[in-house]
C-alpha positions in Angstrom: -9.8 4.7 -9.1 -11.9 1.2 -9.4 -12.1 -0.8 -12.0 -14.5 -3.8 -13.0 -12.8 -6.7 -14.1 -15.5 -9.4 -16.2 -13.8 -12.4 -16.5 -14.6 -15.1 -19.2 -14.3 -19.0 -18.2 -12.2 -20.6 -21.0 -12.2 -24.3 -21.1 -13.7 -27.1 -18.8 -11.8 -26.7 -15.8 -14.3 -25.5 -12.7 -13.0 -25.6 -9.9 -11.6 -22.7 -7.9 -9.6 -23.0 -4.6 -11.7 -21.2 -1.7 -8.2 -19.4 -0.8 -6.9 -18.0 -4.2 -6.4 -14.3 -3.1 -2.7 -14.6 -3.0 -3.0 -16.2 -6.6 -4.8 -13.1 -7.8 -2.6 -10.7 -6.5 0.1 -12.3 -8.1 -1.5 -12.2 -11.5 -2.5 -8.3 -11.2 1.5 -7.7 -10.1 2.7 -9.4 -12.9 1.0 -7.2 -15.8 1.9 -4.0 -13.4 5.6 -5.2 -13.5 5.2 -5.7 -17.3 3.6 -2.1 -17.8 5.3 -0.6 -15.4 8.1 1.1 -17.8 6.0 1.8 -20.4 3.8 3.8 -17.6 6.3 5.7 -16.1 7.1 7.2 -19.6 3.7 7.5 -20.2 3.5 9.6 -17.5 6.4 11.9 -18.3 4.5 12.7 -21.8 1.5 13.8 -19.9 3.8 16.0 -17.7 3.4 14.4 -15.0 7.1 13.5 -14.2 9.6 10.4 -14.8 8.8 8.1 -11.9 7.7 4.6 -11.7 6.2 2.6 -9.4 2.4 4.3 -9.4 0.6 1.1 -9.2 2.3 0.1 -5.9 -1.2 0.9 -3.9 -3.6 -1.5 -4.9 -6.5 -3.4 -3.9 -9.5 -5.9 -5.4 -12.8 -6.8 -3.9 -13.7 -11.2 -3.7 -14.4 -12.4 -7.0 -18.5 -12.4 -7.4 -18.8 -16.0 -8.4 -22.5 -16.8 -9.0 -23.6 -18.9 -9.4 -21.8 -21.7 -7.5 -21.6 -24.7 -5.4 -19.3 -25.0 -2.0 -17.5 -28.6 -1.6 -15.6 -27.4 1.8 -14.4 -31.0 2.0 -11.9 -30.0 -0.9 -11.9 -26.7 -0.1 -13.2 -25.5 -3.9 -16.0 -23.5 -5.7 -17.5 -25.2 -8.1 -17.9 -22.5 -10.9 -21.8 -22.7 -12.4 -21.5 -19.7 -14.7 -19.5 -18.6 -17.8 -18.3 -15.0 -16.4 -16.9 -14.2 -12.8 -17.2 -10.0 -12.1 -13.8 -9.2 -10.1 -13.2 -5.4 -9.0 -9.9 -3.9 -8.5 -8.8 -0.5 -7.4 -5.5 1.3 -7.8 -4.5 4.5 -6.5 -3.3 6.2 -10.1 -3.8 9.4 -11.7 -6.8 9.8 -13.8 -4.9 10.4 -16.5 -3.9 6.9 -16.6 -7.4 5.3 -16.5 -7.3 4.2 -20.5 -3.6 3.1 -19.9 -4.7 0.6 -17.2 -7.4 -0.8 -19.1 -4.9 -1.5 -21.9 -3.0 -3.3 -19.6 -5.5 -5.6 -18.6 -7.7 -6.2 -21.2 -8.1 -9.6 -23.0 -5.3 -10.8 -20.7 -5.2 -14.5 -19.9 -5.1 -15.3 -16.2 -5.0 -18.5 -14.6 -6.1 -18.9 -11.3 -5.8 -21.7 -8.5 -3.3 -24.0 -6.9 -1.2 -27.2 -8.4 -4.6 -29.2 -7.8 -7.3 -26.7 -8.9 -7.2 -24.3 -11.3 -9.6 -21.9 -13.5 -8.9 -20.6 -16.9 -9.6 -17.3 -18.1 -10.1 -14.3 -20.2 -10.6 -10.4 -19.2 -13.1 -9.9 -21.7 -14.2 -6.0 -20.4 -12.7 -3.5 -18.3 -15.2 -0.7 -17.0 -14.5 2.4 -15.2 -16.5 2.7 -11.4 -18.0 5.9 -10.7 -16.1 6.8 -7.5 -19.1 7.9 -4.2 -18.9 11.5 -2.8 -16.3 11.6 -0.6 -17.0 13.4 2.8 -14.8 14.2 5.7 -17.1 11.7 8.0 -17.8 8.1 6.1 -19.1 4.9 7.0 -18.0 1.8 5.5 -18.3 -2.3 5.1 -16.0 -4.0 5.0 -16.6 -6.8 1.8 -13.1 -8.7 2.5 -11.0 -9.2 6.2 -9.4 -6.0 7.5 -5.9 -7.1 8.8 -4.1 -5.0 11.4 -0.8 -7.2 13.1 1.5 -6.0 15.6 4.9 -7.8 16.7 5.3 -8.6 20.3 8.5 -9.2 22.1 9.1 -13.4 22.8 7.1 -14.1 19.8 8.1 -15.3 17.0 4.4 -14.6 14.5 2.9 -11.5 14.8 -0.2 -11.2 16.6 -3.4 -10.5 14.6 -5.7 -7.9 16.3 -9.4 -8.1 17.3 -10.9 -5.0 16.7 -11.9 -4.3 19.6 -7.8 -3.9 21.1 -7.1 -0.8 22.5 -4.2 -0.4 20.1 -6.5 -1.4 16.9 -7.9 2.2 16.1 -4.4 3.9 16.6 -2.7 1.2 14.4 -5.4 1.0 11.5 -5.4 5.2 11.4 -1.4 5.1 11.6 -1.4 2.3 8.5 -4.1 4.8 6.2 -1.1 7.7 7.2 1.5 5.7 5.9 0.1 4.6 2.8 -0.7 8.2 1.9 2.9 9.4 2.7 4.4 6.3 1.1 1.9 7.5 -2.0 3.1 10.8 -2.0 6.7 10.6 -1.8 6.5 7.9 -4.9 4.3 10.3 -7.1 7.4 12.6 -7.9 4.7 14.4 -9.8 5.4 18.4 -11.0 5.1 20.9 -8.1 3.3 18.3 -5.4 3.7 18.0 -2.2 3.0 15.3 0.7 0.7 17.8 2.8 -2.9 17.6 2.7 -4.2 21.4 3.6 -5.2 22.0 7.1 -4.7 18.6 8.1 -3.1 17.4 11.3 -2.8 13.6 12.0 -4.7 14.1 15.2 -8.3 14.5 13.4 -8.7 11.3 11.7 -10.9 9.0 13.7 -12.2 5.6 13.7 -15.6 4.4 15.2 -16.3 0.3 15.2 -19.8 0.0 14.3 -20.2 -3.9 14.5 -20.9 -5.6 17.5 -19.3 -8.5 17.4 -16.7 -8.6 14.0 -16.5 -11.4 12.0 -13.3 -13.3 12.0 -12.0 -14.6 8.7 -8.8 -16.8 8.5 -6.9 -16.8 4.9 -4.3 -19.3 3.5 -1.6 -17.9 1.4 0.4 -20.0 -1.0 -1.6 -23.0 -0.5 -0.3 -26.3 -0.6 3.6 -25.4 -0.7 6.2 -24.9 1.9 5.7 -21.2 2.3 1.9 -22.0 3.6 1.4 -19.0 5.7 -2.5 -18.3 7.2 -3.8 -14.2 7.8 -6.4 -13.7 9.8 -8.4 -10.5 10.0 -12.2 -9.2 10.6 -15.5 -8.4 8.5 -17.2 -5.3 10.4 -18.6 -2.0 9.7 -17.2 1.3 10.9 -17.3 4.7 10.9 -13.9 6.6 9.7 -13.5 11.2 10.4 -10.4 11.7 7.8 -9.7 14.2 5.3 -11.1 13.7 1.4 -7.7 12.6 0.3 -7.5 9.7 3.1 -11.3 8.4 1.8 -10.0 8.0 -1.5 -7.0 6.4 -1.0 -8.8 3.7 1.0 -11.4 3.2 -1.5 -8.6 2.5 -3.5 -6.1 0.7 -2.4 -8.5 -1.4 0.7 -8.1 -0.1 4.9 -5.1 -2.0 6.8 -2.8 -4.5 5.8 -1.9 -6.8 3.0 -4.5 -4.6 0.7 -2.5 -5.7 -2.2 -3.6 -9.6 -1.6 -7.4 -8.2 -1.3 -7.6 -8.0 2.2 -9.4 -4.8 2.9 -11.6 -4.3 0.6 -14.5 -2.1 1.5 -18.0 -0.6 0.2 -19.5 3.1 1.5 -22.4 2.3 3.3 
């Protein structure tokens, strides 16, 4: 389920770091932590069972910022406009859809670093029509798709191109996990982790770009837990049941979807 955050610019302040993703995503965890009782119970008056955690697979899209100005010798946007358009998908039930907007709506958030910083207000939350899904899909990818792996006498783990042998097997594996991980948090009445006549072996990925673009983020910016992720802009085709399709549109393709990374359009 995706969502379309518009944004209001409150006061004077302009300037937005270029990395702020990990600023975001701290923003949308804290009103999920704050709503996150209140939506488990919700739940359990719908029928749809006692447990908690069902915003823990979530993604957003790059904040559309137009217009603006680039300084890259301070590393900022220089904001131009009044509203900013920010999209953000969870997988939920769609029972929950007017709960999540309640969460968000008219909700103060603001985003930067100790240096730069934007204030604002969610003024609207709109509900995206999702695509129609099919068993073979292609897709863009709007923000970096990280897939890591650790190797032995290294300390870091090792960001993969995607073209790696390993990359295909390691981006399918990481959509499987997420929809187990999804399934065995639902605790929803009577379901069950299985998709019907689905076997792990049919889901397939096709790179359709080239040459991929490589993108390197900072995370927490200017403090002592400065980390950098780097992952790739491309296009690719993806063979997977319905069920997988969604869950990607939702909560982004690879790793770190919860700090934007991931973040793709059907094409």
């Amino acid at each position: 389920m995706r969502f379309q955050f518009t944004l209001v610019i409150k006061g004077n302040r302009r300037f937005l770091p270029l990395n702020y993703q990990y600023e975001l995503s701290s923003w949308v965890y804290k009103r999920m932590a704050a709503a996150d009782a209140a939506y488990a119970d919700f739940l359990h008056q719908k029928g749809y069972g006692a447990g908690s955690k069902k915003f823990k697979l979530f993604c957003f899209s790059p904040l559309m910022l137009q217009p603006y100005r680039i300084h890259k010798d301070q590393g900022v946007f220089e904001l131009l406009g009044e509203e900013i358009q920010l999209q953000v998908g969870f997988m939920a039930e769609q029972a929950a859809e007017a709960f999540i907007k309640g969460v968000f709506i008219h909700q103060h958030l603001g985003l930067g670093n100790r240096i730069s910083q934007v204030d604002m207000e969610v003024a609207k939350v709109a509900t995206l029509s999702e695509p129609h899904f099919q068993e073979c899909m292609h897709y863009s990818a709007l923000s970096p798709i990280v897939i890591s792996r650790f190797e032995e006498g290294r300390r870091y783990a090792q960001y993969l191109h995607p073209s790696h042998p390993q990359y295909a097997d390691a981006l399918l594996s990481n959509l499987v996990n997420k929809w187990v991980g999804y399934q065995s948090s639902k605790e929803l009445v009577g379901a069950g982790g299985a998709i019907e006549g689905w076997e792990e072996k049919a889901l397939q990925f096709r790179l359709l770009t080239p040459e991929p673009k490589s993108k390197m983020v900072t995370i927490k910016a200017l403090t002592d837990q400065e980390t950098k992720v780097r992952g790739y802009l491309f296009d690719f085709k993806l063979q997977a049941p319905i069920e997988i399709h969604r869950l990607l549109y939702a909560a982004g393709v690879g790793e770190k979807g919860s700090m934007g990374f991931g973040w793709v359009e059907k094409i």
